[in-house]
C-alpha positions in Angstrom: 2.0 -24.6 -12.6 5.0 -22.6 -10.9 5.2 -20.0 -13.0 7.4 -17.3 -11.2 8.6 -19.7 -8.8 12.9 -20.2 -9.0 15.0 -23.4 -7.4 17.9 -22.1 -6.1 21.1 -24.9 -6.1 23.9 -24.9 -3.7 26.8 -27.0 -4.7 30.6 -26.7 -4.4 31.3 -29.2 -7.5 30.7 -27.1 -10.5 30.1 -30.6 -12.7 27.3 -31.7 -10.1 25.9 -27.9 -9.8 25.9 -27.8 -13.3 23.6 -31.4 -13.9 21.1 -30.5 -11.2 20.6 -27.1 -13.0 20.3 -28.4 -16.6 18.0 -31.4 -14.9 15.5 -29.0 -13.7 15.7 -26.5 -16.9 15.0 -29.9 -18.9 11.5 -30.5 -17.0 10.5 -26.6 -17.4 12.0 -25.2 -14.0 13.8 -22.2 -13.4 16.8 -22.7 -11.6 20.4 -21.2 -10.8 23.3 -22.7 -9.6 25.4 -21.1 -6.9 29.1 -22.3 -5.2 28.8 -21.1 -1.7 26.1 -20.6 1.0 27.3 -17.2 1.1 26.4 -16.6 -2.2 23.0 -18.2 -1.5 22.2 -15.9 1.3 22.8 -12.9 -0.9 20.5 -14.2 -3.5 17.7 -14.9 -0.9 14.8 -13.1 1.3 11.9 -13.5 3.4 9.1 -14.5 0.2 11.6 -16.3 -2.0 8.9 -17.4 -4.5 10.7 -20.7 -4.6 13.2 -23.7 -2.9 16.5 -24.3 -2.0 18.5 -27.4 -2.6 21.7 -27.3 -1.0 24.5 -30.0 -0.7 25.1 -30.5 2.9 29.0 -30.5 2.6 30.5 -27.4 1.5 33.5 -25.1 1.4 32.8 -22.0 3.6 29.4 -22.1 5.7 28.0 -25.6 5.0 24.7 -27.0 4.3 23.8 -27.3 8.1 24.8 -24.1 9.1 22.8 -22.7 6.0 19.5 -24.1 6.8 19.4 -23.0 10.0 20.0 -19.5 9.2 17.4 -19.7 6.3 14.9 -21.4 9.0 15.7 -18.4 11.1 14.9 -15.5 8.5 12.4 -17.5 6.5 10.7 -20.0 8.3 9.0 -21.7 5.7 11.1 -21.5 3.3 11.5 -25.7 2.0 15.3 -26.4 2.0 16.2 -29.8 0.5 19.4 -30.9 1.7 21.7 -33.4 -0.5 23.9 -35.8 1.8 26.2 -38.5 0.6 26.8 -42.2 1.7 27.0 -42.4 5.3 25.8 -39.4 6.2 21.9 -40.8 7.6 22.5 -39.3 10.8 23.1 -35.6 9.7 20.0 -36.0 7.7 18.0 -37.2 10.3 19.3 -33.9 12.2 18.6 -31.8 9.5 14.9 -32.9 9.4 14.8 -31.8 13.2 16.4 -28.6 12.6 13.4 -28.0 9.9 14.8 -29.3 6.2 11.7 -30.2 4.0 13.7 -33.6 2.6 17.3 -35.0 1.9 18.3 -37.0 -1.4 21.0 -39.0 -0.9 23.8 -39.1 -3.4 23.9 -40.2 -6.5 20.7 -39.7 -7.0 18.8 -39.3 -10.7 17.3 -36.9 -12.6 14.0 -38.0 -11.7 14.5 -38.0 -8.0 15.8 -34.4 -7.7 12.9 -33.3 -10.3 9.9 -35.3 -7.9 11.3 -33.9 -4.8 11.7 -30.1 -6.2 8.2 -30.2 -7.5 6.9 -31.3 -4.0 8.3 -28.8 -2.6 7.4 -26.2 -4.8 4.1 -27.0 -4.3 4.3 -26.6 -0.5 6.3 -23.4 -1.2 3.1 -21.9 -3.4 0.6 -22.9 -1.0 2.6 -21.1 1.6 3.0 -18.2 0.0 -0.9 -17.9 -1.0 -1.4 -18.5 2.9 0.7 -15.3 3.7 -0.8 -13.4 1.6 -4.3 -13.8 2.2 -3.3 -13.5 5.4 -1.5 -10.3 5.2 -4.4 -8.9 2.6 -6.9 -9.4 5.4 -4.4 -7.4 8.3 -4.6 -4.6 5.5 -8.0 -4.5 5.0 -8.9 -4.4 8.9 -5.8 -1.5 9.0 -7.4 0.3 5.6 -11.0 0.1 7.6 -9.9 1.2 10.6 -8.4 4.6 9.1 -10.3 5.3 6.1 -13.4 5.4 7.6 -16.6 4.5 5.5 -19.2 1.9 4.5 -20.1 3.7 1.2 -19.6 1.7 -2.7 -17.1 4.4 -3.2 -14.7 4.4 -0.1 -14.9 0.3 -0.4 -13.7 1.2 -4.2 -10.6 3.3 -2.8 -9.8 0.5 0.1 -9.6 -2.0 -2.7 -7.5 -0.3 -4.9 -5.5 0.7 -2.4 -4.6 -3.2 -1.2 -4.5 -4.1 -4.6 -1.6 -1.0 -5.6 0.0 -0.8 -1.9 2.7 -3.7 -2.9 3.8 -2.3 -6.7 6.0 -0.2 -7.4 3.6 2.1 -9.9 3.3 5.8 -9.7 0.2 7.0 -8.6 -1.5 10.0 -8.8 -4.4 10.6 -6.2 -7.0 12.9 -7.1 -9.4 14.8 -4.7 -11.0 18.0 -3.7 -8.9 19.7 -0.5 -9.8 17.7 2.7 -10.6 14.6 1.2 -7.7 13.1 2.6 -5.1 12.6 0.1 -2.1 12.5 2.2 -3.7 9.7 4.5 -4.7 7.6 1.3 -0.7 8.3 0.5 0.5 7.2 3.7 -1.9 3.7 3.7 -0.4 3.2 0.2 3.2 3.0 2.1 2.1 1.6 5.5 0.5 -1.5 4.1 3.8 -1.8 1.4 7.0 -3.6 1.2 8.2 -0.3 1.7 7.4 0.5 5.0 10.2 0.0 7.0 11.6 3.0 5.1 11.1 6.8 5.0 7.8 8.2 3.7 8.8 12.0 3.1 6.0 14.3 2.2 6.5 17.5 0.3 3.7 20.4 -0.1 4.9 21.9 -3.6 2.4 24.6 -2.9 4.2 25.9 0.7 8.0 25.9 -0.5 9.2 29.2 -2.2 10.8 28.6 -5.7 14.3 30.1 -4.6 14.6 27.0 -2.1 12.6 24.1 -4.0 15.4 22.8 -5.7 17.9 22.6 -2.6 15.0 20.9 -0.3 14.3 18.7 -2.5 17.4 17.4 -4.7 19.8 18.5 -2.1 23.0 20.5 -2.0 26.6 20.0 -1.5 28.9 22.6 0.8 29.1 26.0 -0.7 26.9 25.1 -4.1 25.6 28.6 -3.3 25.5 31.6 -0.5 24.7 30.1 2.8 25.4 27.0 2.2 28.1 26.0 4.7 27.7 22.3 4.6 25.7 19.7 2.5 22.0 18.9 2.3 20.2 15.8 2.0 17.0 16.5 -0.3 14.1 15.0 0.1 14.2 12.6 -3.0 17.4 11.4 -1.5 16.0 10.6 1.7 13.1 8.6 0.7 15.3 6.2 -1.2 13.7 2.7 -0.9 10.5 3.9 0.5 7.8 6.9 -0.6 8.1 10.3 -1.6 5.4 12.0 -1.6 4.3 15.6 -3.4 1.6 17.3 -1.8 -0.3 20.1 -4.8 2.0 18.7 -7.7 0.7 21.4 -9.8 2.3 24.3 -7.7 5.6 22.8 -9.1 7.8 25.5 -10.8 7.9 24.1 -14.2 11.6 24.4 -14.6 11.5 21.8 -11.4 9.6 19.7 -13.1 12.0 19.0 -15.9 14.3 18.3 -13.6 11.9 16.1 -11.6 11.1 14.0 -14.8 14.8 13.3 -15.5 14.9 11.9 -11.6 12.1 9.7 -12.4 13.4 8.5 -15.9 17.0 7.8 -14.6 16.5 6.8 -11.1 19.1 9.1 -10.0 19.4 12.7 -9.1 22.6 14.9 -8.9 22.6 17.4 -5.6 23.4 21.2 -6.5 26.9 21.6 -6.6 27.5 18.0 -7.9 27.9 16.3 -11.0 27.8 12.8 -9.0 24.5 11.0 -10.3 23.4 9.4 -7.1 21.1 6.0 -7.7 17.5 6.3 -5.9 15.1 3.9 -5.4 11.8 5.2 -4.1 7.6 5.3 -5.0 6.1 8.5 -6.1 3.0 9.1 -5.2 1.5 12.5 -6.1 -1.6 14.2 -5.3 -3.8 17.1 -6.8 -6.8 18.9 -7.0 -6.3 20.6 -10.1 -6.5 18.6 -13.8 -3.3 18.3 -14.8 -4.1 17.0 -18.4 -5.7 20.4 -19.0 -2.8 22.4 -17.7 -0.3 20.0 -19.7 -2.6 21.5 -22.9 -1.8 24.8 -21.6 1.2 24.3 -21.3 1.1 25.1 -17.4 2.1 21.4 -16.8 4.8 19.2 -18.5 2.3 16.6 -20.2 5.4 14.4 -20.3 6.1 14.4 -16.5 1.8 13.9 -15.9 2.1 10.5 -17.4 4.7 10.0 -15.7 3.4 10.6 -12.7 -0.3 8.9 -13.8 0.8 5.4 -13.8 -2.7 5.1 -11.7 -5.2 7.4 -11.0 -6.8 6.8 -7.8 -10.1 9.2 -7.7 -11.0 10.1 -3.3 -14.7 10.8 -3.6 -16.2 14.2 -2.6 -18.0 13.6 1.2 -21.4 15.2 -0.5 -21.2 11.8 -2.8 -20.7 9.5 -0.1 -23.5 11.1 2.4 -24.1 7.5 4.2 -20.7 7.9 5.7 -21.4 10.8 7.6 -23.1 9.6 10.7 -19.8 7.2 10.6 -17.5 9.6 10.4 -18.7 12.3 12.7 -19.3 9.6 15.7 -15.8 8.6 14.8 -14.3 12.4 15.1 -16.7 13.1 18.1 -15.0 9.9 19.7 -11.5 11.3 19.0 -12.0 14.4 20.4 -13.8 13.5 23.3 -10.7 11.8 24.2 -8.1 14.6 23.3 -10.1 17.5 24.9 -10.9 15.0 27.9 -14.6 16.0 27.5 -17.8 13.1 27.5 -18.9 12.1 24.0 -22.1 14.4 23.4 -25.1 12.7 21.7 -26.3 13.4 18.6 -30.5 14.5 18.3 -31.7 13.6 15.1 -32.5 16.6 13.8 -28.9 17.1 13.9 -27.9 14.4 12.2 -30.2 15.3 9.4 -28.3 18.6 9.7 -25.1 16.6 9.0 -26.4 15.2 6.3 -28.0 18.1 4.2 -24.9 20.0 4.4 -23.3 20.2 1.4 -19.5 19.9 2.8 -17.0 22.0 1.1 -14.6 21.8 2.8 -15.5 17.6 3.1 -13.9 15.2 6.1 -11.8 17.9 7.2 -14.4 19.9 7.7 -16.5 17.5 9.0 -13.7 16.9 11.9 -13.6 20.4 12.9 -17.3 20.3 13.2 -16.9 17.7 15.7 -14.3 19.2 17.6 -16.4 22.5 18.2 -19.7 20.1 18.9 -17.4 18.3 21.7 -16.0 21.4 23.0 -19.9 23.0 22.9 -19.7 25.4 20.3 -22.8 24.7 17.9 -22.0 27.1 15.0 -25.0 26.6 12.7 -23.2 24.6 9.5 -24.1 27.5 7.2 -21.6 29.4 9.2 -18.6 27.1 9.0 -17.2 27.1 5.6 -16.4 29.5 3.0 -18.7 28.1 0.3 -21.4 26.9 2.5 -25.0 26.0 1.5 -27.3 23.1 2.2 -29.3 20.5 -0.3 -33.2 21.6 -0.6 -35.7 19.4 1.5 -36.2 16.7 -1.4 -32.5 15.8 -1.3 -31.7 15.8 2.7 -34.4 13.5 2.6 -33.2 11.2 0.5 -29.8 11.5 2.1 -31.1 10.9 5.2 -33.4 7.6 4.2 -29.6 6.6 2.3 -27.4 6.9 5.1 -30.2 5.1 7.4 -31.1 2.2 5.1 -27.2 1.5 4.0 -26.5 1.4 8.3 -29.5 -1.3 8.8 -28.7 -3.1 5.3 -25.1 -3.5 6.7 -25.9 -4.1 10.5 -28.5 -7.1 9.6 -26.0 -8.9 7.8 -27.0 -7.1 4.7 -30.1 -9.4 4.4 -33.4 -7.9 3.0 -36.0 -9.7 5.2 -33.6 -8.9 8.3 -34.1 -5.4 7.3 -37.2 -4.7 5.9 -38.5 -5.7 9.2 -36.1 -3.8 11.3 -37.4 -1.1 9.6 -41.3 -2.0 8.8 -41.1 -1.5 5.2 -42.2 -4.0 2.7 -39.2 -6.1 1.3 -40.7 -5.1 -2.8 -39.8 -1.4 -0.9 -36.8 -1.8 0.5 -35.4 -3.9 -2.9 -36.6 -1.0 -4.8 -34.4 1.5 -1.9 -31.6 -0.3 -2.8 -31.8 -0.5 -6.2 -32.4 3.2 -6.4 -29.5 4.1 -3.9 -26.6 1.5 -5.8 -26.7 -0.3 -2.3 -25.6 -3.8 -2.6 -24.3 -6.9 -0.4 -20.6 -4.4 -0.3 -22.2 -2.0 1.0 
């Protein structure tokens, strides 16, 4: 029932620290015994998956002075207090200043267990609350920057929420300008991690002579030029992200190297045979497949599953064509405002434009589309990208009917009588749409 959950024991008297603990291990509970409120206040955080019990007199900081400073970092936090004879009116203080309960000394087995357990419980619920909580502030923060209503960007918001708070590699997989660095930097945002540095390195733009040095660090004179020491970034992303940009542009004596950082947790700068502890979240991106090149031999195979503890796959913009009307709106919106220019008006026969294009160069092209329409430069799309060519008439018609029946489905509440007569179709039709398209009540 509280699996995971801990009771944390504060007691000076190592014969009645020692009987509380062995109570609570007796009925299935996992619980630690501690002398001193200092030591307590190491031991705890904001989340504690569990409660404290804490006698109220105590060498050092006592039990008063501890529950208020746990009330202050951790509000809900439950914090049973233990009082002896005579001491009703501190406990009737503590329960002002925010203790969950007192037990009175002596007290019996029973008593400590029945009171634990209630609070435990209040403790789980609390922590479900906060979570649920904090899961719907990511999901409005994911949706708000990965734009999209398509099955395949709600599949890459999900996983994203579901990965951001582990600490698993993970390797993000995409064609250039899906956005692989801003899937990267939700994965930290939205994380435990946050508070700390997320340090992004493009392996493809640093020369091999200076990989090493900018990224495990030098000390003073380690080589020519180097007057005084370097962090690196591995170094400085302890405790939160590092990120590597084009992992397969890493020099493959580098990457031996980088496998021994991520097997050890430490790294030695150049010019030092100090290991130095880190602590931080790789996440790595490519285009490439690195399983391939680790059969070549182009690619340590041993550092790609390293580095593949999950795969997270950002869809191609010409599979996710419904988002486009989205996205460009959205873009047209942001540059509007940086160029100070009015938002321009899409005709439809630009939109169905938008939506044949094949998109090689995908959101990042889109955006630069955008820019140009806002600043009133209408290249013709076949003009803008490298690889450039658009779907035959067949298929930018059933792009167009997509992206048009996903925006209704999701706009009437993703009701099919809602929307088969918003848009005069029979509802046998529209099921059959939506059914042919993979469009569902997620979108």
């Amino acid at each position: 029932m509280f699996d995971g959950m801990k009771v944390l024991i504060v007691e000076d008297d190592p014969d009645v620290r020692l009987g509380c603990e062995q109570a609570l291990m007796l009925e299935g509970l996992d619980a630690r015994g501690v002398a001193s409120a200092e030591q307590a206040l190491g031991l705890l955080h904001h989340g504690f998956p569990g409660v404290l019990v804490s006698d109220i007199h105590l060498q050092g900081q006592d039990g008063m002075a501890l529950l208020r400073t746990i009330k202050a970092q951790d509000p809900s936090l439950p914090v049973i207090l233990i009082t002896g004879h005579g001491d009703v009116s501190l406990a009737v203080q503590a329960m002002k200043d925010g203790a969950y309960d007192f037990i009175e000394k002596p007290f019996s087995p029973e008593r400590l267990h029945e009171v634990v357990c209630r609070a435990m419980e209040q403790r789980r619920l609390s922590l479900e609350v906060e979570t649920l909580r904090r899961q719907l502030q990511d999901k409005q923060s994911l949706e708000s920057r990965l734009i999209g209503r398509s099955p395949a960007m709600e599949k890459v918001r999900r996983m994203i929420a579901d990965l951001a708070d582990t600490s698993a590699n993970v390797l993000i997989l995409g064609e250039t300008g899906t956005g692989k660095e801003l899937v990267a930097r939700c994965l930290h945002e939205i994380s435990r991690r946050q508070k700390h540095n997320f340090v992004a390195v493009n392996c493809g733009g640093l020369a091999e002579n200076l990989f090493e040095s900018e990224i495990f660090g030098h000390e003073a004179h380690a080589f020519t030029g180097a007057a005084k020491r370097r962090i690196g970034r591995i170094e400085y992303a302890n405790n939160g992200t590092l990120f590597l940009d084009e992992i397969e542009s890493m020099p493959l004596p580098l990457q031996i190297k980088m496998l021994r950082v991520l097997q050890e947790r430490t790294l030695e700068r150049l010019g030092s045979n100090t290991p130095i502890p880190v602590d931080c979240r790789v996440i790595s991106a490519t285009k490439a497949d690195l399983k391939a090149m680790g059969n070549n031999g182009s690619f340590r195979s041993d550092l790609y599953y390293r580095l593949n503890v999950v795969t997270l796959q950002l869809p191609p913009l010409r599979e996710r064509r419904e988002d486009i009307p989205l996205l460009f709106e959205y873009f047209l919106l942001q540059s509007a405002s940086r160029f100070d220019r009015p938002t321009p008006q899409l005709e439809a026969h630009e939109q169905a434009e938008l939506l044949a294009y094949d998109w090689p160069g995908n959101v990042r092209e889109l955006r630069n589309v955008a820019e140009r329409y806002v600043l009133g430069i209408r290249t013709p799309l076949s003009e803008s990208g490298e690889l450039s060519q658009s779907l035959p008439l067949a298929e930018t018609v059933e792009a167009f009917e997509r992206a048009l029946i996903a925006e209704e489905f999701r706009r009437h509440g993703y009701s099919l009588s809602r929307t088969s007569e918003a848009l005069k179709v029979a509802k046998t039709t529209l099921f059959d749409k939506l059914k042919k398209y993979g469009l569902n009540q997620s979108g």
